[in-house]
C-alpha distance (Angstrom), angle and dihedral (degrees) to the residues before:
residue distance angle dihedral
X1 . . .
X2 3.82 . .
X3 3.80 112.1 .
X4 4.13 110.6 -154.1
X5 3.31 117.6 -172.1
X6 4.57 112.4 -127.4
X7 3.99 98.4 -96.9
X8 3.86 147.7 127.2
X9 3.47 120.2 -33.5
X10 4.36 116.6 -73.4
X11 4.23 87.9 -160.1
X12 3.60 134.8 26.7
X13 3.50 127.3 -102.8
X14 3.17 119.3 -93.4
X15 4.29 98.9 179.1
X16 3.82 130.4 75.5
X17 3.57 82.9 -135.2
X18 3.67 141.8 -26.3
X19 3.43 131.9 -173.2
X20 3.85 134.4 173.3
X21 3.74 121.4 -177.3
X22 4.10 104.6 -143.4
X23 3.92 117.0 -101.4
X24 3.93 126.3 -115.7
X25 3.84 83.1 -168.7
X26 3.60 125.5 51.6
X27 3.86 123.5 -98.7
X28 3.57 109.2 7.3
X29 4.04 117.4 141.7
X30 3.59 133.1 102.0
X31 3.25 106.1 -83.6
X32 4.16 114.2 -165.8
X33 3.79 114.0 -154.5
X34 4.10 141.7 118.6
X35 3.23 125.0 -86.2
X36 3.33 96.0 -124.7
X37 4.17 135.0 134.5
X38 3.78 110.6 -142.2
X39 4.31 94.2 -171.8
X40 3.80 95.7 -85.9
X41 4.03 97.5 -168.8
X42 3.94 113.7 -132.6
X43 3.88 119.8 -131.6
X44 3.80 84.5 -137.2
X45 3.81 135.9 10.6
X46 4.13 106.0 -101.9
X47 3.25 124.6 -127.6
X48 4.15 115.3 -100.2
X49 3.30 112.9 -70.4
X50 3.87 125.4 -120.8
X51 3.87 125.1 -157.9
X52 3.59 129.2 -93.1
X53 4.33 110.9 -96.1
X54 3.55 100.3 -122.9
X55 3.84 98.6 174.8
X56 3.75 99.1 169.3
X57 3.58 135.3 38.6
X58 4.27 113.9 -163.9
X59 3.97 113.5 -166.6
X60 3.55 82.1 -154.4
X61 3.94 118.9 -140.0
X62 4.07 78.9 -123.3
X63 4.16 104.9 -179.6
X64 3.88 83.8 26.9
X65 4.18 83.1 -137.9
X66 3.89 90.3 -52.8
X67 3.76 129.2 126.3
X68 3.71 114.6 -148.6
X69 4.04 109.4 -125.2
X70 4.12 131.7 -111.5
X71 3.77 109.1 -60.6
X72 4.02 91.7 -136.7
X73 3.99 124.5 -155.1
X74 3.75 106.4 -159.1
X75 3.95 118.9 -123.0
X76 3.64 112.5 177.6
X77 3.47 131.8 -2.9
X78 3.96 144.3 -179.1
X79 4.03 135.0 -178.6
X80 3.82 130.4 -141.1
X81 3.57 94.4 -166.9
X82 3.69 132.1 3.1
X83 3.78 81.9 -95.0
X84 3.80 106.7 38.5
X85 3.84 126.0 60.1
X86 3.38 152.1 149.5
X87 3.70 140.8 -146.1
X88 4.45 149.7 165.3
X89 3.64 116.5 -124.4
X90 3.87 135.5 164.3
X91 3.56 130.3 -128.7
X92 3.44 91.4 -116.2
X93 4.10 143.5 8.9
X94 3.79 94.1 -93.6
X95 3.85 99.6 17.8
X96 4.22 116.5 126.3
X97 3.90 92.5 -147.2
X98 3.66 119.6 90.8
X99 3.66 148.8 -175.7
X100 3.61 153.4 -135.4
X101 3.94 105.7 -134.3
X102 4.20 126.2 -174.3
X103 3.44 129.3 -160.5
X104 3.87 131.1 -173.9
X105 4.11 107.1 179.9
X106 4.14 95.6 67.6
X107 3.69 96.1 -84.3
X108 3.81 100.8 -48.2
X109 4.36 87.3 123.6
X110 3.66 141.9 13.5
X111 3.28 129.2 -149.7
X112 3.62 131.5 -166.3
X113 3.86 118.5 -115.4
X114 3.50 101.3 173.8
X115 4.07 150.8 -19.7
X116 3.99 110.6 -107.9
X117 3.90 116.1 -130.2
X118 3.49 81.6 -141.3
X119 4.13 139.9 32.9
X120 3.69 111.2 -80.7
X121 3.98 114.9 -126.9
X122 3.92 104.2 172.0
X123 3.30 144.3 2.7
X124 3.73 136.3 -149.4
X125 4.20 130.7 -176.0
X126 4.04 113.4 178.3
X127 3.75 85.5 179.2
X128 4.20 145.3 -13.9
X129 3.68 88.3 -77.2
X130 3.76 111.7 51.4
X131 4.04 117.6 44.0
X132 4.33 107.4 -175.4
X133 4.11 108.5 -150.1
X134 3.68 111.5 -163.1
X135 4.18 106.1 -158.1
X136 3.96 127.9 -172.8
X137 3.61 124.6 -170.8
X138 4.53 106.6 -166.3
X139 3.17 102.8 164.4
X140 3.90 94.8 94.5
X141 3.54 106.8 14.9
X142 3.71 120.9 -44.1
X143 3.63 126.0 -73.4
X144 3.96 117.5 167.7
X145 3.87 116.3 -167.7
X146 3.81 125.5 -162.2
X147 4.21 110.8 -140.1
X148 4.11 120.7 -166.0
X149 3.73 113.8 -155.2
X150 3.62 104.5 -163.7
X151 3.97 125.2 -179.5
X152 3.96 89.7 -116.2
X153 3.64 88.9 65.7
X154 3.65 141.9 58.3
X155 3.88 91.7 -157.7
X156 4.09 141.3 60.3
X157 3.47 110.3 -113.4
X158 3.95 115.1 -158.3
X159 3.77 108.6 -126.2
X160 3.86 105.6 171.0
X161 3.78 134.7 20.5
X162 3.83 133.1 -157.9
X163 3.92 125.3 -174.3
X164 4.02 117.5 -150.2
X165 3.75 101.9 24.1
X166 3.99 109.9 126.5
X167 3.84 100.2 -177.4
X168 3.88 138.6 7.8
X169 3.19 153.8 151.2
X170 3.97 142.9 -139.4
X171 3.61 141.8 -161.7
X172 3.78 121.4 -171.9
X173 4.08 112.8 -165.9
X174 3.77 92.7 175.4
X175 3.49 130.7 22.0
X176 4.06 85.8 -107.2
X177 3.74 105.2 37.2
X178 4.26 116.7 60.1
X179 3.45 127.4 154.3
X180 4.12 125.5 -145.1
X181 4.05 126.2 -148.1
X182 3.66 97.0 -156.1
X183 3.86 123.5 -177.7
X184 3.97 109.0 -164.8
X185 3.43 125.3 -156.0
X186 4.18 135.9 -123.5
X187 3.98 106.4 -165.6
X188 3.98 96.8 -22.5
X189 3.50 91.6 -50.3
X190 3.63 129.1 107.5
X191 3.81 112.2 -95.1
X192 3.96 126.2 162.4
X193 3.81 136.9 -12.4
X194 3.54 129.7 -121.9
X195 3.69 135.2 174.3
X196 3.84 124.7 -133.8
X197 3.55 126.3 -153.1
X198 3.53 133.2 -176.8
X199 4.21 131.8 -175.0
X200 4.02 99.5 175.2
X201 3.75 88.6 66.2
X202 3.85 94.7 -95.8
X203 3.30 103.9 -41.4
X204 3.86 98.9 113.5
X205 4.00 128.7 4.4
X206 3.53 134.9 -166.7
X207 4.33 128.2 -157.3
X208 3.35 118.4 -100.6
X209 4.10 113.5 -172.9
X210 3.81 116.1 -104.5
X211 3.56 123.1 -137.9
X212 3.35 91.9 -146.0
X213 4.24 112.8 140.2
X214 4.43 121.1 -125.1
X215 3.67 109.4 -40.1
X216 3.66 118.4 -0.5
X217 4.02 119.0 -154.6
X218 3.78 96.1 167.0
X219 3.70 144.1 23.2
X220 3.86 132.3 167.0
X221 3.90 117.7 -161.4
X222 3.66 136.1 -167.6
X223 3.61 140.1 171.7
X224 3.78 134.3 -157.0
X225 3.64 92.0 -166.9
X226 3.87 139.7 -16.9
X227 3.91 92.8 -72.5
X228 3.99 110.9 32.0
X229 3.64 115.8 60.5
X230 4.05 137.4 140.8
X231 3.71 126.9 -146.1
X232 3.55 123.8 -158.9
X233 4.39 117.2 -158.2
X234 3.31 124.7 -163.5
X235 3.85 118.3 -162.3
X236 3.77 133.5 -125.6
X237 4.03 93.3 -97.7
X238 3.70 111.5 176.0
X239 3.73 86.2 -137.9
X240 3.74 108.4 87.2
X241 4.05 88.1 -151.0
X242 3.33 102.1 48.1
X243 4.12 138.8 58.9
X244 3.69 137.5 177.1
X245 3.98 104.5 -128.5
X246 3.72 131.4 -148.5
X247 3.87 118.1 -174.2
X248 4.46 121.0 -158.0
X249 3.32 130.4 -171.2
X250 3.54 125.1 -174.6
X251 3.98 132.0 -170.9
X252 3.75 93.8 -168.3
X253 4.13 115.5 66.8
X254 3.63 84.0 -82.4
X255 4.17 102.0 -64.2
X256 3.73 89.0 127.5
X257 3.73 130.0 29.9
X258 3.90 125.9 -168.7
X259 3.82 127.0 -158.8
X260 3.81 100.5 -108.7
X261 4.13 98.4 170.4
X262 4.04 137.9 -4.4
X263 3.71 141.6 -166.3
X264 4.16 76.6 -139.1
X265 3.75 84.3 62.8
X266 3.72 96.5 34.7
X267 3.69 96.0 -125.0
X268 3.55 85.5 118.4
X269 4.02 130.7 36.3
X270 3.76 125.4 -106.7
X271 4.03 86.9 -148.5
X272 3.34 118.6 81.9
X273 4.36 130.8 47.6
X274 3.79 120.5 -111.2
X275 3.19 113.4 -99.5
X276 3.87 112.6 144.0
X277 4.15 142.6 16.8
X278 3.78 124.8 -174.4
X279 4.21 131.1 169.8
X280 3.45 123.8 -170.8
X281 3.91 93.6 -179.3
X282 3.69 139.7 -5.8
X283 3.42 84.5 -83.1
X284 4.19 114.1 39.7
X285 3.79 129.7 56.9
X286 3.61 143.0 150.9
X287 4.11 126.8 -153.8
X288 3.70 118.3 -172.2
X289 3.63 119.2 -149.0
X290 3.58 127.7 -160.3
X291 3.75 118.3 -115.4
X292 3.91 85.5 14.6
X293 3.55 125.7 60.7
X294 3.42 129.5 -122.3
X295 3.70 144.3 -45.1
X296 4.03 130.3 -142.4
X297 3.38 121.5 -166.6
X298 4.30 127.4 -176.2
X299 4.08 99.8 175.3
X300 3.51 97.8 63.2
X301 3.66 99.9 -85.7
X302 3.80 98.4 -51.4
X303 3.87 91.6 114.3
X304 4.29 130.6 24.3
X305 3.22 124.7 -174.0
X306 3.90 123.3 -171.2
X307 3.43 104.8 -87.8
X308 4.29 122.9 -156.5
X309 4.19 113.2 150.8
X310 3.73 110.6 -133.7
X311 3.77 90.3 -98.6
X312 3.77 103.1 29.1
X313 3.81 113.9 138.6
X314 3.74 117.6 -93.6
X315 3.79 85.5 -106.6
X316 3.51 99.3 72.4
X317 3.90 76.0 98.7
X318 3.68 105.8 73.6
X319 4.40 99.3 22.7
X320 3.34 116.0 -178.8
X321 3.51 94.6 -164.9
X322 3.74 130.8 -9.3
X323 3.93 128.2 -177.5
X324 4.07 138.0 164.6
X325 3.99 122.5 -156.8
X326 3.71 117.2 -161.7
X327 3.38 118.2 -70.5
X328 3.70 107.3 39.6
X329 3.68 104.9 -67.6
X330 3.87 112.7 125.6
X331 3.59 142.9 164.7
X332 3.57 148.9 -140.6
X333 3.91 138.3 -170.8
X334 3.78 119.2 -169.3
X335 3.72 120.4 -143.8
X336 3.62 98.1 -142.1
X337 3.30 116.7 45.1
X338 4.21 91.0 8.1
X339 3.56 97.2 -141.3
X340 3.85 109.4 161.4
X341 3.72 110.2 -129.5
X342 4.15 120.7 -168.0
X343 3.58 137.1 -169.0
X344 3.78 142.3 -175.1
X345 3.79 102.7 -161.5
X346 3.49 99.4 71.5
X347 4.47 93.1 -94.9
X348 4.01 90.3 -40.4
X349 4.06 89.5 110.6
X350 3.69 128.8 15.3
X351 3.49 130.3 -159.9
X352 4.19 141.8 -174.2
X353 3.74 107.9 -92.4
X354 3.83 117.6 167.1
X355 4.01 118.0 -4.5
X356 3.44 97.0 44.9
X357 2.98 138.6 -177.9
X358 4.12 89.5 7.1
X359 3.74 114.4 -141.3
X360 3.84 126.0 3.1
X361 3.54 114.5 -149.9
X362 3.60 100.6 170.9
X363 4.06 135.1 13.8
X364 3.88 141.2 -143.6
X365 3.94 139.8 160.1
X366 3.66 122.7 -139.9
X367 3.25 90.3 -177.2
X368 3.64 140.0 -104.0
X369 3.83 86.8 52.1
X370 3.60 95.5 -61.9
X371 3.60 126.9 143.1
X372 3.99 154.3 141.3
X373 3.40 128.7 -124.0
X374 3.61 138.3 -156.0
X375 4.09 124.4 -150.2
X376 3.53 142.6 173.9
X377 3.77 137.3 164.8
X378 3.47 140.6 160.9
X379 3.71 121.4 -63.3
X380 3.97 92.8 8.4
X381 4.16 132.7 86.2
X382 3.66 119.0 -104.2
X383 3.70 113.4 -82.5
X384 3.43 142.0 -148.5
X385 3.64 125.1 -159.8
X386 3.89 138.0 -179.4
X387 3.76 131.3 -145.9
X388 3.71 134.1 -162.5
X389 3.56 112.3 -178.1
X390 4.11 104.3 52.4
X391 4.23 94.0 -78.4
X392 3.07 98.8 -50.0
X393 3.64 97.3 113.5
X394 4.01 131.9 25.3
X395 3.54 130.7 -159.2
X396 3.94 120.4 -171.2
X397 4.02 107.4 -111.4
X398 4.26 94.6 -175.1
X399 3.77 142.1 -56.6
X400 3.81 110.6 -86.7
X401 3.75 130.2 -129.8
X402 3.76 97.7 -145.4
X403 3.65 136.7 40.2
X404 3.98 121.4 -121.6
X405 3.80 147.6 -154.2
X406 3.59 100.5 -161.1
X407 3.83 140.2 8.7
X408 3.47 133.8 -148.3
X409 3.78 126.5 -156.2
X410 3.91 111.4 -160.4
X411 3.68 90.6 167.0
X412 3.82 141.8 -44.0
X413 3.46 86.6 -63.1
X414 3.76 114.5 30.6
X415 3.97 114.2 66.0
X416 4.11 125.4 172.3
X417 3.83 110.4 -163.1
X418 4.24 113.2 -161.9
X419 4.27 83.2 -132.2
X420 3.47 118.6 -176.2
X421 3.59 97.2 -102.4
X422 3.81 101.0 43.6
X423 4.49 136.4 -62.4
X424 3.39 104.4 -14.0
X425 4.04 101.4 -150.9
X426 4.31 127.6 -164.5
X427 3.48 120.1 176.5
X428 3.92 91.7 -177.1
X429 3.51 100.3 64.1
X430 4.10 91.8 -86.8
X431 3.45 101.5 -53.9
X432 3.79 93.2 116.6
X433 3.90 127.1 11.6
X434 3.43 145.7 -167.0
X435 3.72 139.6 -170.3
X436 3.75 157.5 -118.7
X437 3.69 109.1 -161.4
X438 3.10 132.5 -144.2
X439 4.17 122.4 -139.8
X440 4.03 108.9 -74.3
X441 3.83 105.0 -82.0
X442 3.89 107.9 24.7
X443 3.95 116.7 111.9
X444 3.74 117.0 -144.6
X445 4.02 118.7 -139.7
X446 3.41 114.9 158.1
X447 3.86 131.3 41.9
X448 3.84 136.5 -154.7
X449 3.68 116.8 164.9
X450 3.92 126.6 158.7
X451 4.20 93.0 -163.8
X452 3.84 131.6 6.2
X453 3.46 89.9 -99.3
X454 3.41 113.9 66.4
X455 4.56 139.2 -4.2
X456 3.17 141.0 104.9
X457 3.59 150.4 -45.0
X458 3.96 146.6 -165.8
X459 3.78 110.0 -139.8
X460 4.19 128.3 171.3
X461 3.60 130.7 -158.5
X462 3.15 120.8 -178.3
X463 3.79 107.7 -19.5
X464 3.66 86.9 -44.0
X465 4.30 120.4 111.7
X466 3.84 114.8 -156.3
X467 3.53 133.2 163.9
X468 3.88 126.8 -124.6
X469 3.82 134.9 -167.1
X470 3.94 106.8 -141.1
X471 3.85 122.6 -162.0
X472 4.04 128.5 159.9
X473 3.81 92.0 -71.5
X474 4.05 91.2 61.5
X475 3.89 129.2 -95.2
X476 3.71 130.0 -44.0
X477 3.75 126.8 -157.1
X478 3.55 121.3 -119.6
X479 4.02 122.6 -141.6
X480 3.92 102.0 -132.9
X481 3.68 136.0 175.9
X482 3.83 91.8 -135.5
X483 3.90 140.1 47.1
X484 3.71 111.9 -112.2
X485 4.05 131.8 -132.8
X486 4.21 105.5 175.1
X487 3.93 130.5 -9.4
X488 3.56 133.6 -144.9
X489 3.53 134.5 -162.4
X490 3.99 135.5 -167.8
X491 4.05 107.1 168.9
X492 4.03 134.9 -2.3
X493 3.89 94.0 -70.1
X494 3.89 111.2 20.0
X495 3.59 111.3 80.7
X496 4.28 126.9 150.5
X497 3.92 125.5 -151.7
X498 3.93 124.2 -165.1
X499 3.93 106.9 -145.4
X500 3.85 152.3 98.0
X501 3.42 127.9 -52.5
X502 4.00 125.9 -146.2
X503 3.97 90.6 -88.2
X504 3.37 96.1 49.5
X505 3.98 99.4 -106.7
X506 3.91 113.6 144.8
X507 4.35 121.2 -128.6
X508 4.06 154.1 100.9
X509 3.52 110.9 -64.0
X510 3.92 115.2 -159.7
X511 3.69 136.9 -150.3
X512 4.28 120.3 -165.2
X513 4.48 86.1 177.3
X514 3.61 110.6 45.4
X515 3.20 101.0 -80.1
X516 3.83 105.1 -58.1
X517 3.93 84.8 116.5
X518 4.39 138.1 37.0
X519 3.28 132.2 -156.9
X520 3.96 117.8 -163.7
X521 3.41 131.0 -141.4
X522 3.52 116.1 174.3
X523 3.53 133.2 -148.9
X524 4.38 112.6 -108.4
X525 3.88 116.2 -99.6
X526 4.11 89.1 -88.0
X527 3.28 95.1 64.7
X528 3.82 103.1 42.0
X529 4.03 94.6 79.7
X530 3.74 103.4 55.2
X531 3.66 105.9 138.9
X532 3.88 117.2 -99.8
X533 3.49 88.2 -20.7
X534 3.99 92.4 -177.8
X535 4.10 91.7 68.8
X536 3.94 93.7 78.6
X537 3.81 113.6 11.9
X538 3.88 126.8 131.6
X539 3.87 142.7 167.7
X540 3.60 138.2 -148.7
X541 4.03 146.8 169.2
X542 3.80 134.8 -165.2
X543 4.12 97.9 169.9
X544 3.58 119.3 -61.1
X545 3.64 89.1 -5.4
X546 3.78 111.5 102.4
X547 4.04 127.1 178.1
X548 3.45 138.3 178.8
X549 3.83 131.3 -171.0
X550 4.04 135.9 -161.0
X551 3.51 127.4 173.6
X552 4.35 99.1 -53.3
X553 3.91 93.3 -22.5
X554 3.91 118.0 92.7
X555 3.77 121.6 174.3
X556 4.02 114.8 -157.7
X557 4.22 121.2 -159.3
X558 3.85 112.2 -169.6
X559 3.68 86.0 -179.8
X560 3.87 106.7 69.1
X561 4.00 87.9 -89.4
X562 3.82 101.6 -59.2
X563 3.98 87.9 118.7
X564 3.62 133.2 17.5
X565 3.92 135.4 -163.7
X566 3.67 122.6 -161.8
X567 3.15 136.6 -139.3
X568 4.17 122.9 -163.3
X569 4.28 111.0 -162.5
X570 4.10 111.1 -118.5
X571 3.98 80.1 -137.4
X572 3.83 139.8 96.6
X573 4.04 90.2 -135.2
X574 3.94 129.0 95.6
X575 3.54 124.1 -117.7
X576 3.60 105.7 -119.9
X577 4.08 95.4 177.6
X578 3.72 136.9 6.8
X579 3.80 130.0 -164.8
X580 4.00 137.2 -170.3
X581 3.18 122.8 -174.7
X582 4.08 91.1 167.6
X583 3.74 135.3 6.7
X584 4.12 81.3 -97.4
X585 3.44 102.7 33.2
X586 4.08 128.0 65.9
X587 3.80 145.0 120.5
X588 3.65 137.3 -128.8
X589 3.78 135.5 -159.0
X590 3.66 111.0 -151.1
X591 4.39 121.6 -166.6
X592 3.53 115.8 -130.9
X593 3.88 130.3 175.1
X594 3.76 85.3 -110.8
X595 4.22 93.1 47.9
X596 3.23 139.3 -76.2
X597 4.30 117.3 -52.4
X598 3.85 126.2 -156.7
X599 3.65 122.4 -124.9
X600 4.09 133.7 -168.6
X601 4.03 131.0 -155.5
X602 4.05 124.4 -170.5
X603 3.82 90.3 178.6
X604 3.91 117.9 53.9
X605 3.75 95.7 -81.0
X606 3.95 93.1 -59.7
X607 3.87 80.7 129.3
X608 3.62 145.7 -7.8
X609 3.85 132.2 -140.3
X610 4.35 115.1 -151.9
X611 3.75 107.8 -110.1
X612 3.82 107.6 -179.1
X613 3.85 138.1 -38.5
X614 3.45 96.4 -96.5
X615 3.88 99.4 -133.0
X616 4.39 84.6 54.8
């Protein structure tokens, strides 16, 4: 065995994101492959194979009448306290729609408050009670509408309009005193600054004269209190990755600016594109800049320096929006993946606030509401988390040096990982690993191990799906008479594969001695012409529980597999994992064009209750 300490990432990501919630029952994970036999040879002919007892068949009641919610990505986001908040999302990573979101535990959940007529730019909260919503329509012209939030009502109310402003944004101190960046345009393209300020809490505003240098494109603004304030421009570079910066500060409402920093000067960077600004004294800011990183300053803004904590996520690189409040709480909102990230040290520690885990792939319970998850996204290392109360809430476990298909929770302790080299083993909860390879080439995918010592795997090379049996000295591969798609195991020898055999006929195939010999038992005639039933297929075991899942058909055996019901979804989406951990009790992951959504059944799949969107 190799032993790897848990640590950055050895190879880049290659996902958007990927998440796989860790298995009490071998196998399960969504596994894709062809269906496809490629003249596996068998060490001895089988014995005729009978078809699979299904004695029921359930048309479940599947959504139960429910509609999951909006799967939100966040956009921008700001905090009143280190408990209250607000932030814009949209209801997807390239949807137009978006929406004002609250939160009131420090960033640990959004909710939705309400749908915005039109797309939110900025956002502003001076304190719990008021939440400012800047909005810009460009499609035909540009309108830009100001929105109050206020605790007395449950929707924005628009309280000042401006025509032919394409970006902005504000920064409210007070409830009464806020201050606009506006960028107007000449003929759709971007023209002069002004800045906007308003002391009746919106209702009227008057111009102020920016400082801002030739052709603005961007500008970030924040102020500590009705006088002092910075503002940070960004001009209308022809290179999308790169800006010339200009930093103001004024002491006087904003009737004077002085230069403070410059790109000119190199005091600030030229790469990067505005995108945030944030003081927490006369003295200490942050701005994030997209494509970047961000920037800390202690003078006052006269000197930045690129600014990454020792254990800052990876995607401090590309912030969407980054802010501190006094006191050493802080936040940060990717703009990849858009997890929002929180911390209480003042950027010394980070951890997972609201978006958490990211997507789930595949499910498990390992009982009591404990569970592992697995996470990756672009520009950070493979993750694994833990949870203790159902999902609700994730804590960060360590950073991963491999990337996996599946995951397998044995217990708190014991974790197998389907790695792209072989079994992937921790017997500390995943803080270190090592591994059981698999010969040079193969790619595992699907998982079923009884103990952390030895079991089996689903590996493909090449187009071609072949099962291995994996033990401290690496992986062997098994002669079969059938093409596997998932494994499962439930003791040392007893282990059951869903797959193909040699003429082409669809079922479980079962082994009672390790694998030396398969029984088939293949699926009835109504089951056999699923389309590409190989794309979404999974396995998995907790005793005498058996099940077995294909595209939105899952068959359940409570009786080690001598009779199966079934179970066909009332829904459009693809089970991408299934998990039981009684004949009652189990979990499903259903795929949706929006991401993936987590569903719950207390009575054998006869109907299923929404739990969470799996990505929130």
């Amino acid at each position: 065995m190799t032993r790897r300490s848990a640590g950055p990432s050895l190879h880049p990501s290659a996902l958007a994101s990927v998440l796989v919630f860790a298995l009490a029952a071998a196998g399960c994970g969504a596994n894709p492959h062809r269906a496809q036999v490629t003249g596996h040879t068998a060490a001895r002919r089988p014995s005729p194979p009978k078809v699979l007892r299904v004695t029921r068949t359930l048309a479940a009641a599947f959504l139960g009448g429910q509609t999951p919610p909006q799967i939100f990505a966040l956009r921008g986001a700001t905090m009143a306290t280190s408990s209250v908040g607000w932030a814009w999302a949209t209801s997807g990573p390239a949807a137009e729609a978006t929406y004002g979101m609250y939160t009131s535990d420090g960033g640990r959940h959004f909710r939705e408050v309400f749908a915005a007529p039109l797309r939110i730019a900025a956002v502003s909260a001076p304190d719990p009670e008021h939440a400012y919503f800047l909005e810009n329509n460009c499609l035909a012209g540009c309108t830009t509408q100001l929105q109050l939030l206020s605790e007395s009502s449950a929707i924005p109310r628009t309280i000042w309009t401006l025509d032919g402003v394409a970006t902005a944004s504000l920064s409210f101190p007070t409830p009464q005193t806020g201050y606009i960046a506006a960028v107007r345009t000449t003929e759709g393209a971007p023209g002069t600054a002004e800045i906007l300020v308003t002391h009746d809490g919106g209702a009227t505003f008057s111009a102020l004269p920016s400082p801002c240098p030739g052709q603005p494109y961007q500008s970030a603004i924040d102020f500590l209190d009705p006088q002092r304030g910075w503002l940070l421009c960004g001009d209308a570079s022809a290179n999308q990755a790169e800006q010339r910066k200009t930093l103001f500060a004024t002491t006087n409402g904003g009737a004077s600016w002085a230069a403070v920093a410059s790109s000119t000067g190199r005091s600030l960077p030229t790469a990067g594109l505005v995108h945030s600004l944030s003081f927490t004294s006369s003295t200490t800011g942050v701005i994030g800049l997209d494509g970047y990183g961000v920037l800390r300053t202690t003078d006052g803004g006269k000197h930045w320096s690129r600014w990454l904590a020792s254990e800052a996520p990876a995607s401090a690189s590309r912030p969407a929006a980054v802010g501190f409040l006094p006191g050493g709480y802080g936040w940060l909102l990717r703009s990849a993946a858009q997890p929002f990230e929180i911390t209480t040290d003042s950027g010394r520690r980070w951890q997972l606030g609201d978006q958490a885990p990211g997507q789930v792939q595949a499910v498990g319970d390992l009982g009591g509401g404990h569970g592992v998850a697995y996470t990756e996204s672009a520009g950070s290392p493979p993750t694994l988390l833990e949870t203790s109360d159902g999902g609700t809430e994730w804590s960060t476990v360590a950073s991963l040096p491999f990337h996996a298909a599946a995951l397998l929770a044995l217990s708190q302790e014991d974790i197998v990982a389907a790695g792209g080299v072989g079994a992937e083993i921790s017997a500390d909860g995943g803080k270190t690993w090592s591994v059981q390879a698999l010969p040079k080439g193969w790619q595992a995918i699907s998982i079923g191990y009884p103990s952390r010592r030895q079991g089996w795997l689903v590996a493909h090379k090449a187009e071609r799906y072949t099962l291995f049996a994996c033990a401290p000295k690496g992986c062997k591969q098994l002669r079969t008479s059938f093409e596997p798609y998932s494994v499962a195991a439930v003791g040392k020898a007893f282990a059951f594969a869903d797959g193909i055999d040699v003429e082409g006929r669809e079922g479980i195939f079962t082994t009672t001695d390790g694998g030396r010999h398969w029984t088939a038992s293949l699926f009835p005639q109504r089951l056999r012409s699923l389309p590409n039933p190989g794309v979404y297929s999974g396995a998995g075991a907790r005793g005498r529980l058996r099940w077995v899942y294909r595209q939105n058909v899952l068959l359940l055996s409570d009786d080690g597999g001598a009779t199966w019901k079934l179970v066909e979804v009332d829904s459009s989406d693809l089970i991408q994992s299934a998990s039981f951990s009684s004949p009652a009790d189990g979990m499903l992951v259903l795929s949706s064009v929006q991401g993936p959504t987590l569903w719950a059944t207390a009575d054998g799949g006869a109907t299923f209750r929404f739990v969470r969107s799996a990505t929130r």
